[in-house]
PDBQT receptor file of N, H, CA, C and O in Angstrom, charges set to zero:
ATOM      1  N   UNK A   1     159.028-159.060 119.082  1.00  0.00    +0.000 N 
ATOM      2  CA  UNK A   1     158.405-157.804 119.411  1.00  0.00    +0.000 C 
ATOM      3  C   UNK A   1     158.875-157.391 120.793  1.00  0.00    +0.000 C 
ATOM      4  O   UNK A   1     158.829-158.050 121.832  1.00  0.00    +0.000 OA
ATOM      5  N   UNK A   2     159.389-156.027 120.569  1.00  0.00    +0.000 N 
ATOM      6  H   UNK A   2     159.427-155.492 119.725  1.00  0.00    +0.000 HD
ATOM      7  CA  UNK A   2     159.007-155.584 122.196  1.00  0.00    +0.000 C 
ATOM      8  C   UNK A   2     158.666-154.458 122.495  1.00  0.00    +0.000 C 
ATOM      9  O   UNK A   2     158.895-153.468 121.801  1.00  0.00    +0.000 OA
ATOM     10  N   UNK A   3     158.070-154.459 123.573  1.00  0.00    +0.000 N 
ATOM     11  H   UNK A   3     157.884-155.264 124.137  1.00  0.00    +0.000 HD
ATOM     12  CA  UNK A   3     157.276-153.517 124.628  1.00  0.00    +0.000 C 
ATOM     13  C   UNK A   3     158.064-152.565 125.257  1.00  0.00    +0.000 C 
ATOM     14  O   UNK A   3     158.973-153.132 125.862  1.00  0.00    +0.000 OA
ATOM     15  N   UNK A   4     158.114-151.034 125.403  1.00  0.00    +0.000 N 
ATOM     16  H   UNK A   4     157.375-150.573 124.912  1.00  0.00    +0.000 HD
ATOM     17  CA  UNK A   4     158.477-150.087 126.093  1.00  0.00    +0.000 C 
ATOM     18  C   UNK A   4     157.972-148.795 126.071  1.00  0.00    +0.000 C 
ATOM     19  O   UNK A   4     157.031-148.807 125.278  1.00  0.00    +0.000 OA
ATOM     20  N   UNK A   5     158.127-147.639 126.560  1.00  0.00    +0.000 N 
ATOM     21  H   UNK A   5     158.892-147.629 127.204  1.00  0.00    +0.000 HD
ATOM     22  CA  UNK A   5     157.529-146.866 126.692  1.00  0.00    +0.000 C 
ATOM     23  C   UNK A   5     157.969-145.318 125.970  1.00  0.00    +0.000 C 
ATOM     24  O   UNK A   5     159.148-145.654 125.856  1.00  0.00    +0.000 OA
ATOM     25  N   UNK A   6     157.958-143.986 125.433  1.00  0.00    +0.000 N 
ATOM     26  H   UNK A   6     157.000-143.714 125.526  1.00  0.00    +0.000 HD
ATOM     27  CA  UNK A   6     158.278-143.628 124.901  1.00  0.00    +0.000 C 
ATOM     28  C   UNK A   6     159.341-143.179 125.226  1.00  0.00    +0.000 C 
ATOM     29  O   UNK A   6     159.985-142.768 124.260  1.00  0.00    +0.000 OA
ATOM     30  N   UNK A   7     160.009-143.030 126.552  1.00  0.00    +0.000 N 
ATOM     31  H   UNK A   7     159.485-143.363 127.336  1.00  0.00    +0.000 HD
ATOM     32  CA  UNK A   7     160.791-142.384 126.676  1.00  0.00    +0.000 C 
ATOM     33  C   UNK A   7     161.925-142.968 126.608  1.00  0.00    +0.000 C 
ATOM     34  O   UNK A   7     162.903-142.348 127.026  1.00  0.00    +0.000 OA
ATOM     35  N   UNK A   8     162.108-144.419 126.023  1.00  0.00    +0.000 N 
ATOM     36  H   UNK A   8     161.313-144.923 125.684  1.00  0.00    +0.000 HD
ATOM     37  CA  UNK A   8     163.049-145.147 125.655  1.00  0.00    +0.000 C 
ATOM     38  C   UNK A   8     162.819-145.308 124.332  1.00  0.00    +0.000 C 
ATOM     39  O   UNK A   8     163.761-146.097 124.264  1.00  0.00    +0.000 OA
ATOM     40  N   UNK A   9     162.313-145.268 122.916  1.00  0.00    +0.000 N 
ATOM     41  H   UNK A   9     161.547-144.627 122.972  1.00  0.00    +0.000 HD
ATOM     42  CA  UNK A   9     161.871-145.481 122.300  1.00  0.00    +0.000 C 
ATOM     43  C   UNK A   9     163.481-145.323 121.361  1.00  0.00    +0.000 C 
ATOM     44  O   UNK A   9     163.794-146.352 120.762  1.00  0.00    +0.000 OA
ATOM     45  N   UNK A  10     164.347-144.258 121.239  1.00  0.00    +0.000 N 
ATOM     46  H   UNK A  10     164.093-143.423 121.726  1.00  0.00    +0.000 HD
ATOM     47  CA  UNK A  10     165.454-143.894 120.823  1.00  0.00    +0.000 C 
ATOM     48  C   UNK A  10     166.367-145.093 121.351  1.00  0.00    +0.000 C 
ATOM     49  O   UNK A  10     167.194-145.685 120.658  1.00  0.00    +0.000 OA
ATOM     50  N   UNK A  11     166.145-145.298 122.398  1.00  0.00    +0.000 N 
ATOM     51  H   UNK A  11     165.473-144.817 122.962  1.00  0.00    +0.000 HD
ATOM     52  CA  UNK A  11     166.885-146.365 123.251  1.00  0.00    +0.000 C 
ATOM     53  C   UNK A  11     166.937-147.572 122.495  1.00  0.00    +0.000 C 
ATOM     54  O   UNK A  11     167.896-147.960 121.829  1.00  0.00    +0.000 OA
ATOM     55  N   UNK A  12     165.607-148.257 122.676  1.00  0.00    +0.000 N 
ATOM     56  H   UNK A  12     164.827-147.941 123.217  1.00  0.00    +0.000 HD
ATOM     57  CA  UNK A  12     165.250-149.698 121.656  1.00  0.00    +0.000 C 
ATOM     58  C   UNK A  12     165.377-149.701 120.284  1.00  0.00    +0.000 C 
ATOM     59  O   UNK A  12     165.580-150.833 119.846  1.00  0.00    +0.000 OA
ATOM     60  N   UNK A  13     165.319-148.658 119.289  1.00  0.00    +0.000 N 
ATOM     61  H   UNK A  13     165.154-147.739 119.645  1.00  0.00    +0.000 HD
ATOM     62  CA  UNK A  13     165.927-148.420 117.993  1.00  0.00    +0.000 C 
ATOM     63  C   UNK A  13     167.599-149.360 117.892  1.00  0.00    +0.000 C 
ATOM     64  O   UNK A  13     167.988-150.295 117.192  1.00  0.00    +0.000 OA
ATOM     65  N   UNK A  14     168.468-148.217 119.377  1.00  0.00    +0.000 N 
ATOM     66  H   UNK A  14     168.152-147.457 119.946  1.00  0.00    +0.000 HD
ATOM     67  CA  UNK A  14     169.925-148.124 119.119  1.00  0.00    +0.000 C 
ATOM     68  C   UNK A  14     170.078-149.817 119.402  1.00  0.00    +0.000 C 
ATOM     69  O   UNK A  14     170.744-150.393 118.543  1.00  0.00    +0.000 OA
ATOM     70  N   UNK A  15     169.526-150.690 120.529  1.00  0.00    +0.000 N 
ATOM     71  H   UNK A  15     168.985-150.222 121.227  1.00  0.00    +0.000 HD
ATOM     72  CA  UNK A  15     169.736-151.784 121.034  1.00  0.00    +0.000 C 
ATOM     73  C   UNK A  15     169.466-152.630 119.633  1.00  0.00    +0.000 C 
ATOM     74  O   UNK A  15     170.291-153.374 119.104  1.00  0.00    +0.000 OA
ATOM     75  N   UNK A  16     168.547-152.439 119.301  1.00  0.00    +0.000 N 
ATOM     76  H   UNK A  16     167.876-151.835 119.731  1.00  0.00    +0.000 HD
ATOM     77  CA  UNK A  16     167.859-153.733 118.047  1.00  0.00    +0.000 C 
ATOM     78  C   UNK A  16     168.640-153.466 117.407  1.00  0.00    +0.000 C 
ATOM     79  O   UNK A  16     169.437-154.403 117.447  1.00  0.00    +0.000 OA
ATOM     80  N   UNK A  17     169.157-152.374 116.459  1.00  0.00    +0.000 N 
ATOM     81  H   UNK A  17     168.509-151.613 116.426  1.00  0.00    +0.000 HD
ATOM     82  CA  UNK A  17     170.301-152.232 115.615  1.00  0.00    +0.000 C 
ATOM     83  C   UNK A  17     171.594-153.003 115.922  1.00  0.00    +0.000 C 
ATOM     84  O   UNK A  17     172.161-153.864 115.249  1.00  0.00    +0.000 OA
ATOM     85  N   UNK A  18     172.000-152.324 117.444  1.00  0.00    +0.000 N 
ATOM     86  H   UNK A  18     171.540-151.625 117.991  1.00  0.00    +0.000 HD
ATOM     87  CA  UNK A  18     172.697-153.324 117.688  1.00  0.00    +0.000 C 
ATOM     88  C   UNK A  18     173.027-154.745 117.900  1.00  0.00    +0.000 C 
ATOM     89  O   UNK A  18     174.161-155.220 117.961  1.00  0.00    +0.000 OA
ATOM     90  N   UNK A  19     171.790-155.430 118.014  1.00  0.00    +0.000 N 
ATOM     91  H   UNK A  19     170.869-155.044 117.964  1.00  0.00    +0.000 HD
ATOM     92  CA  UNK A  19     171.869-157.099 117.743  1.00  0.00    +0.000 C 
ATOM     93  C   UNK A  19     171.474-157.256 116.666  1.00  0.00    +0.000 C 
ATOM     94  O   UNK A  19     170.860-158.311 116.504  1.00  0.00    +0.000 OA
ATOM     95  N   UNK A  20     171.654-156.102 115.140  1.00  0.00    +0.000 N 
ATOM     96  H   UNK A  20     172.153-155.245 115.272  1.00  0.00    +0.000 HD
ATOM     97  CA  UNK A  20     171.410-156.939 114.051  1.00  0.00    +0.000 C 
ATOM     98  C   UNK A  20     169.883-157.011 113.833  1.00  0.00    +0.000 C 
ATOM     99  O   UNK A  20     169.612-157.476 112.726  1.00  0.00    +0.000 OA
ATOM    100  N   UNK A  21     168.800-156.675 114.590  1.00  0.00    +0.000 N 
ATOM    101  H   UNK A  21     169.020-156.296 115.489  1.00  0.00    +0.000 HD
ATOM    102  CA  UNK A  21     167.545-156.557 114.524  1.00  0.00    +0.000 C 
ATOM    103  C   UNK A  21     166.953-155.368 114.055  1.00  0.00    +0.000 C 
ATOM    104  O   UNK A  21     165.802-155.220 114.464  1.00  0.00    +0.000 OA
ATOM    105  N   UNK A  22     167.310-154.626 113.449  1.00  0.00    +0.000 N 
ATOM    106  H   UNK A  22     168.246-154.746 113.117  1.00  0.00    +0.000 HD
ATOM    107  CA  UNK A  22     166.493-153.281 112.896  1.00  0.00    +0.000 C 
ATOM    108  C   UNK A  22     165.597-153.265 112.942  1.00  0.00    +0.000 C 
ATOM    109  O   UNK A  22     165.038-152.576 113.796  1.00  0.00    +0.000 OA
ATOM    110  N   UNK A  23     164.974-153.943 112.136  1.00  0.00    +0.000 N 
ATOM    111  H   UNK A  23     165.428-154.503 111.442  1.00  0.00    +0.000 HD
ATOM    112  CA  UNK A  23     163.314-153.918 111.744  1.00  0.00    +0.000 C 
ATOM    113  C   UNK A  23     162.354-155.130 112.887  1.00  0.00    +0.000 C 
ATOM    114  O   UNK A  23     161.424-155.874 112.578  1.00  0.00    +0.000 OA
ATOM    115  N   UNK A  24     162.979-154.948 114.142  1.00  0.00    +0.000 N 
ATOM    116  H   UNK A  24     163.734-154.344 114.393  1.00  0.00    +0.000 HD
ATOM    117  CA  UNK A  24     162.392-156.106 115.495  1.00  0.00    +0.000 C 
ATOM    118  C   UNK A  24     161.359-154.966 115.931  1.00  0.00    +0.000 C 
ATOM    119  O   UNK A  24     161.678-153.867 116.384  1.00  0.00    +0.000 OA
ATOM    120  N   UNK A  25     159.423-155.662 115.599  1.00  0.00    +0.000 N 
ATOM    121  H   UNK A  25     159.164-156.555 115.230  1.00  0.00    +0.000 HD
ATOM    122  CA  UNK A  25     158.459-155.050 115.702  1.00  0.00    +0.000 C 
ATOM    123  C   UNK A  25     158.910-154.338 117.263  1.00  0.00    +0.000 C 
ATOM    124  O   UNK A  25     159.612-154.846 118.137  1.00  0.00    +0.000 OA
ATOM    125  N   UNK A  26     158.293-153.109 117.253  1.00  0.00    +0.000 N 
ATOM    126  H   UNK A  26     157.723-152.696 116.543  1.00  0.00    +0.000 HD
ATOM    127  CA  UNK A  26     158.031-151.881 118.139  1.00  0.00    +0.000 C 
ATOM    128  C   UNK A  26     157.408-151.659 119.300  1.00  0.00    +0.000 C 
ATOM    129  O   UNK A  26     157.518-150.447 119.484  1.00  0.00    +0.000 OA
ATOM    130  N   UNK A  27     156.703-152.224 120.359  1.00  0.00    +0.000 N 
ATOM    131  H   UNK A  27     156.613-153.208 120.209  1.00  0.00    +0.000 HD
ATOM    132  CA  UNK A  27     155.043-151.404 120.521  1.00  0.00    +0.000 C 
ATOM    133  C   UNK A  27     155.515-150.416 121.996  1.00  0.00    +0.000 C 
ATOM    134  O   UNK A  27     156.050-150.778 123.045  1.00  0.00    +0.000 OA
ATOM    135  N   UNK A  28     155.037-149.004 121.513  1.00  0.00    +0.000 N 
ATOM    136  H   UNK A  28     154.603-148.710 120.662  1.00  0.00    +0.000 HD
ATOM    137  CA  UNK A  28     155.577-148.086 122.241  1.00  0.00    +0.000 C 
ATOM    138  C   UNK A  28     154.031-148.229 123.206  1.00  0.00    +0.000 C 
ATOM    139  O   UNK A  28     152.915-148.715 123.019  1.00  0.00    +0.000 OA
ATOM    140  N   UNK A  29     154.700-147.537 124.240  1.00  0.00    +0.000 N 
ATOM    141  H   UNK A  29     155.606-147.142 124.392  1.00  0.00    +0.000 HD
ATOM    142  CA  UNK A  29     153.428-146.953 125.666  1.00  0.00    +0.000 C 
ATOM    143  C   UNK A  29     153.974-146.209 126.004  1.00  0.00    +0.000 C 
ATOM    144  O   UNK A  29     155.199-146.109 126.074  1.00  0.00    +0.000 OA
ATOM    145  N   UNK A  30     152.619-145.029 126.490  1.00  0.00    +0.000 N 
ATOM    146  H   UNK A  30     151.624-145.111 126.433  1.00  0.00    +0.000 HD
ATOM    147  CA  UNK A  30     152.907-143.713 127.139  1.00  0.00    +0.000 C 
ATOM    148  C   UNK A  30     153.751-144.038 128.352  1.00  0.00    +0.000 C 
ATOM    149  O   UNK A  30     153.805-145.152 128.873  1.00  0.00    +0.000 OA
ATOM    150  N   UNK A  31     154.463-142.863 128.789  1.00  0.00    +0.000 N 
ATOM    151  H   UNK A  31     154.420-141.958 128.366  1.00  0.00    +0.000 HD
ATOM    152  CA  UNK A  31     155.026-143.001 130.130  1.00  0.00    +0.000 C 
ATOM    153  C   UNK A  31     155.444-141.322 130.482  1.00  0.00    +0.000 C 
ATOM    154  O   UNK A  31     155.884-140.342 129.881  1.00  0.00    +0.000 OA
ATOM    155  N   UNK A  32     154.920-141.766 132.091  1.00  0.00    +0.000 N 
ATOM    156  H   UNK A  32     154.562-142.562 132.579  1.00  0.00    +0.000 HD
ATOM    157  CA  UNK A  32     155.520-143.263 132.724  1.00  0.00    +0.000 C 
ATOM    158  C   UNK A  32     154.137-143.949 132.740  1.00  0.00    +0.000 C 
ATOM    159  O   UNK A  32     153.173-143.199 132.584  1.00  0.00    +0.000 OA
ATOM    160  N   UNK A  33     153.925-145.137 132.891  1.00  0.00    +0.000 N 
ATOM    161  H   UNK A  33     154.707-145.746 133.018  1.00  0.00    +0.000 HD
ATOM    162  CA  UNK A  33     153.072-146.227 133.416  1.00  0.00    +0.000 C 
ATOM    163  C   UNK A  33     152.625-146.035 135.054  1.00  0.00    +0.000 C 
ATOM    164  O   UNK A  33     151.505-145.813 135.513  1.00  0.00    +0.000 OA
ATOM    165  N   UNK A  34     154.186-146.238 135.896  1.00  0.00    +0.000 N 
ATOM    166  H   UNK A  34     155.096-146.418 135.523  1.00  0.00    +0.000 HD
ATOM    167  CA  UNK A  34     154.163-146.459 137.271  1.00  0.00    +0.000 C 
ATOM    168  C   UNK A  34     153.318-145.038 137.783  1.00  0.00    +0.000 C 
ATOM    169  O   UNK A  34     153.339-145.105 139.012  1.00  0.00    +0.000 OA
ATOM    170  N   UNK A  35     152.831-144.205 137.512  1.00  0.00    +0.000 N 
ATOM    171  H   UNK A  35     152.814-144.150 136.514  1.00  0.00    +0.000 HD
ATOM    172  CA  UNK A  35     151.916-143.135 137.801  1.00  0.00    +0.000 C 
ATOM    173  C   UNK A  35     150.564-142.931 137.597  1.00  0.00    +0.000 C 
ATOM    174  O   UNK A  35     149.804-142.006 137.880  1.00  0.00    +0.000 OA
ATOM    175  N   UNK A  36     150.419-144.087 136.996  1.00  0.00    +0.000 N 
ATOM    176  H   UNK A  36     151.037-144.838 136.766  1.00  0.00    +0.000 HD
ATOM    177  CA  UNK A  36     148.511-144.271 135.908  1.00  0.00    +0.000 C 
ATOM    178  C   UNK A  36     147.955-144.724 136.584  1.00  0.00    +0.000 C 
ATOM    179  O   UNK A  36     148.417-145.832 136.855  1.00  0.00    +0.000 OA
ATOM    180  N   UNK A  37     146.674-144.371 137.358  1.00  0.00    +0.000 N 
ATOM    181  H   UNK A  37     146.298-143.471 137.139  1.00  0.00    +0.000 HD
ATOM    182  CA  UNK A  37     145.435-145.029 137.906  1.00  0.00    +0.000 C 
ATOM    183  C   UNK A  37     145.715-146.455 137.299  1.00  0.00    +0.000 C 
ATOM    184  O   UNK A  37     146.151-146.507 136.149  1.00  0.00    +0.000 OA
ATOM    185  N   UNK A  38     145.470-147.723 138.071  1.00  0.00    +0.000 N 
ATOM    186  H   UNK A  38     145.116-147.681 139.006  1.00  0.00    +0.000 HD
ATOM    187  CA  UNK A  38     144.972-149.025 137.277  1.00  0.00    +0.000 C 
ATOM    188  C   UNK A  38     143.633-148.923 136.087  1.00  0.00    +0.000 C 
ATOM    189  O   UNK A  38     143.750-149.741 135.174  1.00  0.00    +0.000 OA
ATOM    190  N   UNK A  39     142.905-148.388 136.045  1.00  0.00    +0.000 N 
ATOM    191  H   UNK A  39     142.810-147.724 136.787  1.00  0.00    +0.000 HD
ATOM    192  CA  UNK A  39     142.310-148.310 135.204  1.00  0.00    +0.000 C 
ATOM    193  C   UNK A  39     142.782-147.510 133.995  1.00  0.00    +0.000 C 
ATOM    194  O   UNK A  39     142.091-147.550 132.977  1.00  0.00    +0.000 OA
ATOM    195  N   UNK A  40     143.696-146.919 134.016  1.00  0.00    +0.000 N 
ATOM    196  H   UNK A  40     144.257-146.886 134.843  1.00  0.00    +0.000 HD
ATOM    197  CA  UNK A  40     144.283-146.159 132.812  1.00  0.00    +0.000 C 
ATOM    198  C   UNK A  40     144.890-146.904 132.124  1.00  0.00    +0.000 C 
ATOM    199  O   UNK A  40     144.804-147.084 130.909  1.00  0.00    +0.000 OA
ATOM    200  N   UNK A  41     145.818-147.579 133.202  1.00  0.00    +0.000 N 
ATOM    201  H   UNK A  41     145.888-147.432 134.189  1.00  0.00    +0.000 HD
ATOM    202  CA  UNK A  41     146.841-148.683 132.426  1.00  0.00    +0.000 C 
ATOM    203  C   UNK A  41     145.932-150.407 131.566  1.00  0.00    +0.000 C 
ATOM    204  O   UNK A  41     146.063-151.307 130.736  1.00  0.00    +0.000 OA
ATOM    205  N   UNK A  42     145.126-149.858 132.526  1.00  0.00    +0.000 N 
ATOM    206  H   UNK A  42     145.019-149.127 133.199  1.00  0.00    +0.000 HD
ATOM    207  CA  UNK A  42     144.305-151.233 131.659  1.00  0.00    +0.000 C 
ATOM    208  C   UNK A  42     143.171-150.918 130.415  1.00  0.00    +0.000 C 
ATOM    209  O   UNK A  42     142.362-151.699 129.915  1.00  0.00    +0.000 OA
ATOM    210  N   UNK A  43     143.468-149.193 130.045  1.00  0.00    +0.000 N 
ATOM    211  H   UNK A  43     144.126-148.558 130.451  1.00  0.00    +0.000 HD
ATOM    212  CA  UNK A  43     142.499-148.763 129.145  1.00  0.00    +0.000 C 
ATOM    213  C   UNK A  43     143.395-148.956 128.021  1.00  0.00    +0.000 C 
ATOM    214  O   UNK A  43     142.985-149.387 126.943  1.00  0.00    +0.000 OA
ATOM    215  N   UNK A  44     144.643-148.640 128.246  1.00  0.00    +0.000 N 
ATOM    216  H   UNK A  44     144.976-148.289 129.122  1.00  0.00    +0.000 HD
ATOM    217  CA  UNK A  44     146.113-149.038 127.675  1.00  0.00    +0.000 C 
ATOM    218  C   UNK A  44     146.361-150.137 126.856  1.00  0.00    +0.000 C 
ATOM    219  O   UNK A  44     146.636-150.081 125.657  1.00  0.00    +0.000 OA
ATOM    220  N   UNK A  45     146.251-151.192 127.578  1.00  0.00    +0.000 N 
ATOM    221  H   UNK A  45     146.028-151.237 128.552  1.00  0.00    +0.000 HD
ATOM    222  CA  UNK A  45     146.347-152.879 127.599  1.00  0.00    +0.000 C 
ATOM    223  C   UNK A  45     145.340-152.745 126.246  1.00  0.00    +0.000 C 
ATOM    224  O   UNK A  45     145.630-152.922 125.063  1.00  0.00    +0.000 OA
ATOM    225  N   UNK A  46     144.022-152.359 126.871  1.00  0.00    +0.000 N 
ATOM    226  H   UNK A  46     143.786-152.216 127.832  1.00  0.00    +0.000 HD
ATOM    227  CA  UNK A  46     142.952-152.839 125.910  1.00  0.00    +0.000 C 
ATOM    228  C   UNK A  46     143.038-152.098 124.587  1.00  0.00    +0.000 C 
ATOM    229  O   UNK A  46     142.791-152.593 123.487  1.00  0.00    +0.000 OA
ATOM    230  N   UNK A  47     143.474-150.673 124.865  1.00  0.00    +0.000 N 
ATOM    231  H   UNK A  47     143.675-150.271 125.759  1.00  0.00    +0.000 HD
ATOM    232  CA  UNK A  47     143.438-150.070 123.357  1.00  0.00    +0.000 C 
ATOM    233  C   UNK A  47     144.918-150.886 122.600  1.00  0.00    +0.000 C 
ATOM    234  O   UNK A  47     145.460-150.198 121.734  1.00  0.00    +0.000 OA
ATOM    235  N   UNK A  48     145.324-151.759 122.778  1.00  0.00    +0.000 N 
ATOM    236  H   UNK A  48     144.884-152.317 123.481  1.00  0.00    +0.000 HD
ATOM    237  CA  UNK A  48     147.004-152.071 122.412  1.00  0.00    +0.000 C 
ATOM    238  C   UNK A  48     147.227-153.483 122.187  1.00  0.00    +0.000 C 
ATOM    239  O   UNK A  48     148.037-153.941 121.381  1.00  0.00    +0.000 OA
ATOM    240  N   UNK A  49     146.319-154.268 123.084  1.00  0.00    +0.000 N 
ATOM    241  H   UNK A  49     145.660-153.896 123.739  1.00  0.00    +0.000 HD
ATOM    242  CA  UNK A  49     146.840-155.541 123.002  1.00  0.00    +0.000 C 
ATOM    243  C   UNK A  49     146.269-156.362 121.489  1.00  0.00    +0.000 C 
ATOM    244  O   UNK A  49     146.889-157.329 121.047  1.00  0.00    +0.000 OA
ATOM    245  N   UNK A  50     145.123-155.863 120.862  1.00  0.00    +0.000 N 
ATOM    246  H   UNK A  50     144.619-155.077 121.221  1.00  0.00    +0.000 HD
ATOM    247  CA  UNK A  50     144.767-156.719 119.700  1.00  0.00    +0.000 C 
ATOM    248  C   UNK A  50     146.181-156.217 118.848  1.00  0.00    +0.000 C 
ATOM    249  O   UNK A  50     146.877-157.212 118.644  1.00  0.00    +0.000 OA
ATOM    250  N   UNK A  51     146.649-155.287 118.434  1.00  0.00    +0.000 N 
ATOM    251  H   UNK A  51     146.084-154.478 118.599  1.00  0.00    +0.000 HD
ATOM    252  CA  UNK A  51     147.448-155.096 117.793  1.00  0.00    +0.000 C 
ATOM    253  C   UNK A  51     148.915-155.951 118.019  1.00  0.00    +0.000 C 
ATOM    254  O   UNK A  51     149.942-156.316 117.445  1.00  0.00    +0.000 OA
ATOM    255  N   UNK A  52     148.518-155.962 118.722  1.00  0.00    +0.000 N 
ATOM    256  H   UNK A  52     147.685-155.666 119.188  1.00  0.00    +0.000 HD
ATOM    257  CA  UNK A  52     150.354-156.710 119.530  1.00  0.00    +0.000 C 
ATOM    258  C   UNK A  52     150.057-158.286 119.148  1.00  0.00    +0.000 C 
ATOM    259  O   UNK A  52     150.760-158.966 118.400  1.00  0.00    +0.000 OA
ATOM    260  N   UNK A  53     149.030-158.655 119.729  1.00  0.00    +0.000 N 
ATOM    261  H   UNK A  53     148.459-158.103 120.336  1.00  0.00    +0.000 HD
ATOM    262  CA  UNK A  53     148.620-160.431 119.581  1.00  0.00    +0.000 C 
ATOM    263  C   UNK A  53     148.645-160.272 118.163  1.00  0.00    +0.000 C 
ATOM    264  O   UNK A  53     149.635-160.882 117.759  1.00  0.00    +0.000 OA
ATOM    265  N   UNK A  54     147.852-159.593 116.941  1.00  0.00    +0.000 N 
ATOM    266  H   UNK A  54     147.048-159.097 117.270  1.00  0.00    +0.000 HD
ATOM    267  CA  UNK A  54     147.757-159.825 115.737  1.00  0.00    +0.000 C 
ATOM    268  C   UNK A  54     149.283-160.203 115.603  1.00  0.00    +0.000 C 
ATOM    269  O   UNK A  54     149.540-161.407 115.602  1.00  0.00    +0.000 OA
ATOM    270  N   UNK A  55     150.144-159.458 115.508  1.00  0.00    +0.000 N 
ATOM    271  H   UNK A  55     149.935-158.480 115.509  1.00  0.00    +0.000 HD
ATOM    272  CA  UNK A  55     151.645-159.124 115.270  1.00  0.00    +0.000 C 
ATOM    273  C   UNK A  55     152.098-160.246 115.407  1.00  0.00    +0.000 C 
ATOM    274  O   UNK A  55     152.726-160.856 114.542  1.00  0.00    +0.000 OA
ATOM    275  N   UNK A  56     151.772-160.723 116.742  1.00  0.00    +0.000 N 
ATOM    276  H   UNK A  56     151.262-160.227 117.445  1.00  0.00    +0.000 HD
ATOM    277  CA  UNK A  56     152.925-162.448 117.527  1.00  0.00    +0.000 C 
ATOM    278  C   UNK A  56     151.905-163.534 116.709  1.00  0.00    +0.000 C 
ATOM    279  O   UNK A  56     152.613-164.538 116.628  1.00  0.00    +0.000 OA
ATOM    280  N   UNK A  57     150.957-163.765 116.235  1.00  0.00    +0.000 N 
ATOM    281  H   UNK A  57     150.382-162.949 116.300  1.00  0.00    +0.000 HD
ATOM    282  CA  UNK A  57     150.362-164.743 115.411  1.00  0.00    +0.000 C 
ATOM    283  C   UNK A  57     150.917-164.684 114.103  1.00  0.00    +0.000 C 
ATOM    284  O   UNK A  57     151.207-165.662 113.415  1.00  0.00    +0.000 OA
ATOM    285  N   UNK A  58     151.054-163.450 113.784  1.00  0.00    +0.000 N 
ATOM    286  H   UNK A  58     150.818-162.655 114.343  1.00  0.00    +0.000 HD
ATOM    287  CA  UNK A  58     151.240-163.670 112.314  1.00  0.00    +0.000 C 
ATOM    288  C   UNK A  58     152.507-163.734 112.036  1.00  0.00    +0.000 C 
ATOM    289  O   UNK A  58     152.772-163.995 110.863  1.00  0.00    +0.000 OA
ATOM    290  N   UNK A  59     153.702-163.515 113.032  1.00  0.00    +0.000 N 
ATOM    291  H   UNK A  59     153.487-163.303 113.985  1.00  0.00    +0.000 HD
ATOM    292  CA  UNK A  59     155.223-164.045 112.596  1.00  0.00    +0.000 C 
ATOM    293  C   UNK A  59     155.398-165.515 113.802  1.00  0.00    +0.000 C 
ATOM    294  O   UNK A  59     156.300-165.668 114.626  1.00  0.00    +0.000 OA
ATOM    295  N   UNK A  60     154.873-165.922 113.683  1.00  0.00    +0.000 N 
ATOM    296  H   UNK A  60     154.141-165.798 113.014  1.00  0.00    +0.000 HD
ATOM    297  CA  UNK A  60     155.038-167.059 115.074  1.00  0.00    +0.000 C 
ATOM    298  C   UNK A  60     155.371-168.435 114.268  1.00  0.00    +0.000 C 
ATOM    299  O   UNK A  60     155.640-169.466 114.885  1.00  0.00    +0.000 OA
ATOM    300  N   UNK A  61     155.334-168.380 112.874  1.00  0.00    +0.000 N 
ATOM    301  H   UNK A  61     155.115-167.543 112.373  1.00  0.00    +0.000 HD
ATOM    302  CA  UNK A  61     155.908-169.543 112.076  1.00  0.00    +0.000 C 
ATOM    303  C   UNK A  61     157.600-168.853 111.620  1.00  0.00    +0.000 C 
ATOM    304  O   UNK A  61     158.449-169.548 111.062  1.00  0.00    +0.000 OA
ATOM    305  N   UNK A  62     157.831-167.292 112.022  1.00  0.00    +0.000 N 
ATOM    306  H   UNK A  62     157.141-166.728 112.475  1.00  0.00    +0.000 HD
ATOM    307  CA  UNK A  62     159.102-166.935 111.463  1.00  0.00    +0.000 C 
ATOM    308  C   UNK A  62     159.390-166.054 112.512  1.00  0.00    +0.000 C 
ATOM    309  O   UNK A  62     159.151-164.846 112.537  1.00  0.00    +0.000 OA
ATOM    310  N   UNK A  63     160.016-166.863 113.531  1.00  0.00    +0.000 N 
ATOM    311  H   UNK A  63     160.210-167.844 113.510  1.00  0.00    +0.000 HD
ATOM    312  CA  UNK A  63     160.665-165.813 114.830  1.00  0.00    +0.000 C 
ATOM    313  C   UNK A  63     161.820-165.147 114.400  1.00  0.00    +0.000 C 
ATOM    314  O   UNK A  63     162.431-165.517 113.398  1.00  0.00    +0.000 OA
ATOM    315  N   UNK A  64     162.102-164.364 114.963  1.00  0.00    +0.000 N 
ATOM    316  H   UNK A  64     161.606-164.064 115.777  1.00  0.00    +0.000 HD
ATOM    317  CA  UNK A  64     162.952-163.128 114.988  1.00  0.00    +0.000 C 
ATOM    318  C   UNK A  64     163.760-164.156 115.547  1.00  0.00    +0.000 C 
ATOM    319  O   UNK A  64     163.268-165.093 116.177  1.00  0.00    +0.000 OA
ATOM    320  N   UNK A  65     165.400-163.973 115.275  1.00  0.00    +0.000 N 
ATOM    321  H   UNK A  65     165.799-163.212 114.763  1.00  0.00    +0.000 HD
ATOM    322  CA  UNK A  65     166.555-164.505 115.582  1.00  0.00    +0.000 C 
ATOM    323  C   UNK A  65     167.088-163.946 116.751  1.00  0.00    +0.000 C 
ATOM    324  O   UNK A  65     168.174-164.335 117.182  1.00  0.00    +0.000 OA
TER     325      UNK A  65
C-alpha cells in the first residue's frame, strides 16, 4: 500500500504500473497536508487510518512483490 496525496495520484498510478504493480492498494489524502492546522491532519489520520490498517492485515500473509 501506499500513501499520497491527490495531487500525485496520476503520478502513483504511472510509477506502480511501472514496477509491474498495477493493482498496488491506493490511499489518497487531500493536499496539501503541510498547510492543515494539526488538528485537521489528525481528523485525517482518524477518518483514514481504520481503512488502511484493515487493508495491511488482510494482505500481510500475501505481500506485494
Amino acid at each position: 500500500m501506499t500513501l499520497f496525496t491527490k495531487a500525485f495520484e496520476r503520478l502513483s498510478a504511472t510509477v506502480a504500473k511501472g514496477h509491474a504493480m498495477p493493482n498496488l492498494p491506493r490511499g489518497i489524502l487531500p493536499h496539501p497536508l503541510n498547510t492543515l492546522p494539526e488538528a485537521e491532519i489528525r481528523r485525517i489520520v482518524r477518518q483514514n487510518v481504520g481503512q488502511m490498517l484493515q487493508h495491511l492485515m488482510s494482505n500481510a500473509a500475501h505481500p506485494v512483490p
